[in-house]
C-alpha positions as CSV (number, residue, x, y, z in Angstrom):
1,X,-65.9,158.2,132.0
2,X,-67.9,161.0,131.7
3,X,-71.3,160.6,130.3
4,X,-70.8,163.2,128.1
5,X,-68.0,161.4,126.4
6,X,-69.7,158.5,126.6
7,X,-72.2,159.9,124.5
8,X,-69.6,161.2,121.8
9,X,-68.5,157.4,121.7
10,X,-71.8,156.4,121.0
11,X,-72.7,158.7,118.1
12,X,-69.2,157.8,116.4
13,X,-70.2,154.2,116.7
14,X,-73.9,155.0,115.3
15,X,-72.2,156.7,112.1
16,X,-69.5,153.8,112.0
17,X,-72.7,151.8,112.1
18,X,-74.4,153.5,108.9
19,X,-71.1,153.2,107.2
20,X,-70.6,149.2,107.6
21,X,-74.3,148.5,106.2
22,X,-73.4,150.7,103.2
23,X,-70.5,148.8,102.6
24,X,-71.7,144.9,103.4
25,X,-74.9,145.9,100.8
26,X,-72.5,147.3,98.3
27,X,-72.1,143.6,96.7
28,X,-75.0,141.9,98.8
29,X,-78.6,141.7,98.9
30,X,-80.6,142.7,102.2
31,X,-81.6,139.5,103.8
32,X,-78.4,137.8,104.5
33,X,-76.3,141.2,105.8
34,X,-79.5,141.9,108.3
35,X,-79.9,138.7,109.0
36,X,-75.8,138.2,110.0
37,X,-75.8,141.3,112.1
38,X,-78.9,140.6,114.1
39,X,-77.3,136.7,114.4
40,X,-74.0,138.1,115.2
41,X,-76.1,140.7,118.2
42,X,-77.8,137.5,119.5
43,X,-75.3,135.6,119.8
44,X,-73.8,138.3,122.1
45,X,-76.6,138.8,124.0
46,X,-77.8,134.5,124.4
47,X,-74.7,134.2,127.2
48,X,-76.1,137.1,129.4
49,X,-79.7,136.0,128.8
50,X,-78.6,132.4,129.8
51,X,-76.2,133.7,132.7
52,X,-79.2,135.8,134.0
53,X,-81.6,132.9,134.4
54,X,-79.2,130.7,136.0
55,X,-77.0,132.6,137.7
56,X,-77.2,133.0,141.6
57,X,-75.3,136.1,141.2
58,X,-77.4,137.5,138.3
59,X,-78.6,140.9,139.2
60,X,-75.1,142.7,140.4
61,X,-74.0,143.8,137.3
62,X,-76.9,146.2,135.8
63,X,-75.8,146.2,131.8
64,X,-74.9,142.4,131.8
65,X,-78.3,141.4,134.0
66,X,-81.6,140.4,131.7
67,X,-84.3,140.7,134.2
68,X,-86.5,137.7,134.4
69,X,-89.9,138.4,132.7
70,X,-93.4,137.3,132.7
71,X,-95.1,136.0,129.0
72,X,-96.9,139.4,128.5
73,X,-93.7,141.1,128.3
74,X,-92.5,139.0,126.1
75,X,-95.6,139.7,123.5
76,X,-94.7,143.1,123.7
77,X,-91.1,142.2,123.1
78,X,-92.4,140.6,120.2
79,X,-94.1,143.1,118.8
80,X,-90.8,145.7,119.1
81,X,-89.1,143.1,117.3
82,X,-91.5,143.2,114.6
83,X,-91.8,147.2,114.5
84,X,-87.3,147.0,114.5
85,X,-87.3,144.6,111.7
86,X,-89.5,146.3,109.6
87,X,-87.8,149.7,110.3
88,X,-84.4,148.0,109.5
89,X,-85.8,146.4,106.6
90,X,-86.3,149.6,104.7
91,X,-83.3,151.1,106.2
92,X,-80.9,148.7,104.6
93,X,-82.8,148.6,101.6
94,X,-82.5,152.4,101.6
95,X,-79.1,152.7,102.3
96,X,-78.0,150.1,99.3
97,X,-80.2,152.4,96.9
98,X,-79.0,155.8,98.0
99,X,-75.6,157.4,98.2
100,X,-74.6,157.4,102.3
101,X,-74.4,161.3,102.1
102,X,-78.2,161.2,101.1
103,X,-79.5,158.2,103.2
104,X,-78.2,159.1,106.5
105,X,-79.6,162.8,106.8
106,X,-82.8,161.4,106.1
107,X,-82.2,158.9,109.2
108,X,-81.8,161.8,111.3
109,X,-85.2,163.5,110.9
110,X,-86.1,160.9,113.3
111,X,-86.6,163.4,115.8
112,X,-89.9,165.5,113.8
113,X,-91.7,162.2,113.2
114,X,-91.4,161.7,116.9
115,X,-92.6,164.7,117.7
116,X,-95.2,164.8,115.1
117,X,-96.6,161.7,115.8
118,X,-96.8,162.8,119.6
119,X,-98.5,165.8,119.8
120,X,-101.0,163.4,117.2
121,X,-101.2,160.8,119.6
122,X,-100.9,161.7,122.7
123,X,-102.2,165.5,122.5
124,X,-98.3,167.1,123.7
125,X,-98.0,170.7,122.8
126,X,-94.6,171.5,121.2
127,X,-92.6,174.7,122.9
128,X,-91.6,177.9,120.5
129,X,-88.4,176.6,120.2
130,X,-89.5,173.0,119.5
131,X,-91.3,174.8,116.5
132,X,-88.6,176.2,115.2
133,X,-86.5,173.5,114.9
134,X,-89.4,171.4,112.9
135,X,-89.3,174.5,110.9
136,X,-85.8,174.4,110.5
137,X,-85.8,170.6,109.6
138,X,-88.3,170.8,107.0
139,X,-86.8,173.6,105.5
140,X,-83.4,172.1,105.8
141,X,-85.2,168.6,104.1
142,X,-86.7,171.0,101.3
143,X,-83.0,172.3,100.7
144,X,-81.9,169.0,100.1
145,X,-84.6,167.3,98.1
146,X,-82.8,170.1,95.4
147,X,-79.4,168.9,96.1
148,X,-80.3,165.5,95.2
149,X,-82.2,166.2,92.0
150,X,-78.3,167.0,90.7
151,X,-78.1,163.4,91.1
152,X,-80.7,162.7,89.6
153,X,-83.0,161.6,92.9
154,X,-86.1,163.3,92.9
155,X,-87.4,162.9,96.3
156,X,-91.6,162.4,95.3
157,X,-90.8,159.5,93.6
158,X,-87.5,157.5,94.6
159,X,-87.8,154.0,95.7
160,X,-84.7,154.5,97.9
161,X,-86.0,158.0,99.3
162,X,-89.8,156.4,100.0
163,X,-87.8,153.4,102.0
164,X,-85.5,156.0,103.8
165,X,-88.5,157.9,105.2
166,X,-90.6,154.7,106.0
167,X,-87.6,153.5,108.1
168,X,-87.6,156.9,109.8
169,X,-91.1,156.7,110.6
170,X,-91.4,153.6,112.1
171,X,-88.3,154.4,113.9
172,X,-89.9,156.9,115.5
173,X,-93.0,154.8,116.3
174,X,-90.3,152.5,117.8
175,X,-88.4,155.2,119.8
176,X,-92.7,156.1,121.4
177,X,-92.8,152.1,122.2
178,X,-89.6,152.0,123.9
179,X,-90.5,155.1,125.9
180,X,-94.0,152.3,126.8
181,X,-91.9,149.6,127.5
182,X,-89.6,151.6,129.7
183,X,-91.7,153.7,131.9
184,X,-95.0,152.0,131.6
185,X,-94.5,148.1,131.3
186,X,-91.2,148.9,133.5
187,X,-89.0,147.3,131.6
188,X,-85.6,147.2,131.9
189,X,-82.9,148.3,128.9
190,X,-80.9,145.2,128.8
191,X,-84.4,142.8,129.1
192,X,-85.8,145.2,125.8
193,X,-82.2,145.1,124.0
194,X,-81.7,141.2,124.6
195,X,-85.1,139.7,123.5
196,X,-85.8,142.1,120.9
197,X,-83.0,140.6,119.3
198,X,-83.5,137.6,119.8
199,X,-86.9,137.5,118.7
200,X,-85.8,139.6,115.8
201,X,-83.2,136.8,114.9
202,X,-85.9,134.2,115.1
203,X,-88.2,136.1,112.8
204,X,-85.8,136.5,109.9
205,X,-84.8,132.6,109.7
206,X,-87.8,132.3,107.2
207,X,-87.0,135.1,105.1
208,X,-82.9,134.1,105.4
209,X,-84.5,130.3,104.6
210,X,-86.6,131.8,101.4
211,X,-83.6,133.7,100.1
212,X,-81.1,130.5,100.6
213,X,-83.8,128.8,98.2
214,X,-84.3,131.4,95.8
215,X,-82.6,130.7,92.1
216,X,-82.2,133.7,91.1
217,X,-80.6,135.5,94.3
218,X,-77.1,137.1,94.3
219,X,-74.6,134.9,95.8
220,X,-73.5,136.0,99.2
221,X,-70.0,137.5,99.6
222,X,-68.3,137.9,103.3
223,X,-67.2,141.2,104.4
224,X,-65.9,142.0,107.9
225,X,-68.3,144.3,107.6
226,X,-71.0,142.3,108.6
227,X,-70.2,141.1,111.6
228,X,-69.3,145.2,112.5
229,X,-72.7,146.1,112.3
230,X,-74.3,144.3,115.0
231,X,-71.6,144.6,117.4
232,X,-71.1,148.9,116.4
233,X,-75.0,149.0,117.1
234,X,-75.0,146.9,120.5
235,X,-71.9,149.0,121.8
236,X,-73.6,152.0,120.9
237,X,-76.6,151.4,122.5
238,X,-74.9,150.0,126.2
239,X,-72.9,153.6,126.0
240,X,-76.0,155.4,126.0
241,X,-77.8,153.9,128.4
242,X,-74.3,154.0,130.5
243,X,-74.3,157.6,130.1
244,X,-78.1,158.3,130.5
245,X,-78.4,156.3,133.8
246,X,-75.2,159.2,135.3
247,X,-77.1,161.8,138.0
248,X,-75.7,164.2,136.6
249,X,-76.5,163.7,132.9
250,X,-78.6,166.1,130.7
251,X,-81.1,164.3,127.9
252,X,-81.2,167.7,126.6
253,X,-77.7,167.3,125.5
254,X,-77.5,163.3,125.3
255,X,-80.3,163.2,123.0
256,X,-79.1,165.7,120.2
257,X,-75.0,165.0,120.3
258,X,-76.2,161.1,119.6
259,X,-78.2,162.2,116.7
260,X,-75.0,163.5,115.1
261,X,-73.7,160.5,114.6
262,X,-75.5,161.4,111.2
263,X,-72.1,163.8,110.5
264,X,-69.8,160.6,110.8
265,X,-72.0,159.2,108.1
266,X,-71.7,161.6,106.1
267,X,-68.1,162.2,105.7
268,X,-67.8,158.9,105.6
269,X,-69.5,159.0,102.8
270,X,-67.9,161.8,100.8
271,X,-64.1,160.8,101.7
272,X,-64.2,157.1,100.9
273,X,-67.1,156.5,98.6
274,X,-66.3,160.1,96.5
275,X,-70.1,160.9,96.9
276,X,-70.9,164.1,95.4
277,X,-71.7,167.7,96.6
278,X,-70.2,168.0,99.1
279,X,-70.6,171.3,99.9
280,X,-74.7,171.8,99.5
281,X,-74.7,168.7,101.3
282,X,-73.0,169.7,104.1
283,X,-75.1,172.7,104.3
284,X,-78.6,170.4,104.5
285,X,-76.4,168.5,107.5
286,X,-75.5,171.3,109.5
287,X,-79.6,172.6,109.1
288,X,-80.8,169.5,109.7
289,X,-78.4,169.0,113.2
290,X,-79.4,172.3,113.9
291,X,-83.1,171.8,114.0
292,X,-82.6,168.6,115.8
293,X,-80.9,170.7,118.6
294,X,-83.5,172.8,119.3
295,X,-85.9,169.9,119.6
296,X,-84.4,168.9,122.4
């Protein structure tokens, strides 16, 4: 399969993703629907970890082999699952707040923060073109902050807009980390994918335990959904890296089509939740997408 289509795959399982969190939070609280997914992910991933360390054959199938590594890799696996579960934490608590058609486009300004935060950090120098697509963004993100004032969200002081954005920015602070772990700590993807999540499963027991004892909590109600967002999410992510690890692939393109997984989202959104505006919205989208292109 070509790793362009591979690609298209992935960004229609990224929106599918967006859409099945909306829907398990629509009668649930946070905790338990993050908690299931990333239990459902680990449980996927604990059979590959365990077949990896045991196996004599371990190593001949790239995706499915979790390279053995030492304790300092695991401290900084640690630490990514720390920097995911905060990101996701906000995220889902975003996305129960916000209509889908608000929340998602305000995922996929991903891209700005990471450039922002690398020509702070580590002194890069964006092109003309790279300019004009933060410009675009922004201008695209101004656009909509006045769409969503018909709905009554105003953007400088919404809980669920504040949440969005903090999710977006320490996704981008992840999507820097993974580019450490990758190149620099040599990493590989399926060894940062597998204990991530583990770890990241470990670290919400406490919170999943605190919620099972508090009085007042909403009582849980299971939805297919659940389960559909860990497993979207992990066969998202082994497309891309299928299709990024082609010769003859292109990041240039890879990197933007993923990012419009955002449109699935968003007509997701407006056809089976009735979300309103449409039309402006759309408009913000298309600006937004755009701008994201020519970042790449």
């Amino acid at each position: 399969m070509s790793w362009l289509l591979l690609t298209v795959i992935s960004a229609v399982l990224l929106g599918l993703y967006d859409f099945f969190k909306k829907v398990a939070l629509k009668e649930n609280e946070v905790t338990p629907v993050l908690f299931g997914s990333v239990l459902v992910s680990s449980i996927i991933w604990l059979p590959a970890v365990i077949w990896s360390a045991t196996s004599a054959s371990a190593g001949e199938q790239h995706f499915l082999d979790v390279a053995r590594i030492g304790p300092a890799d695991h401290g900084l696996l640690l630490c990514k699952a720390l920097l995911v579960g905060a990101s996701w934490v906000c995220g889902y608590c975003g996305i129960r707040a916000l209509p889908l058609s608000i929340a998602t486009p305000i995922r996929a300004t991903g891209p700005l923060w990471t450039i922002a935060m690398a020509v702070m950090f580590f002194g890069e120098s964006p092109s003309a073109r790279q300019w004009t697509g933060l410009a675009v963004i922004l201008g695209s993100f101004f656009v909509f902050t006045l769409v969503g004032r018909r709905e009554g969200i105003h953007f400088h002081r919404d809980k669920g807009v504040f949440l969005m954005i903090g999710a977006t920015v320490l996704g981008a602070l992840s999507a820097l980390y993974d580019k450490f772990l990758l190149q620099s700590a040599g990493l590989t993807p399926s060894a940062v994918q597998a204990w991530f999540t583990l770890y990241l499963g470990v670290l919400l027991v406490p919170a999943a335990i605190a919620w099972r004892r508090n009085p007042q909590r909403k009582p849980f109600r299971w939805h297919w959904s659940v389960p559909m967002i860990g497993i979207t999410l992990l066969a998202a992510d082994i497309l891309y890296f299928i299709a990024i690890s082609q010769p003859d692939a292109l990041i240039s393109l890879i990197s933007p089509v993923r990012r419009s997984s955002v449109i699935v989202s968003f007509l997701l959104g407006i056809f089976l939740f009735r979300e309103r505006q449409p039309g402006a919205k759309a408009l913000c989208v298309a600006g937004i997408i755009g701008g994201v292109m020519l970042l790449s």
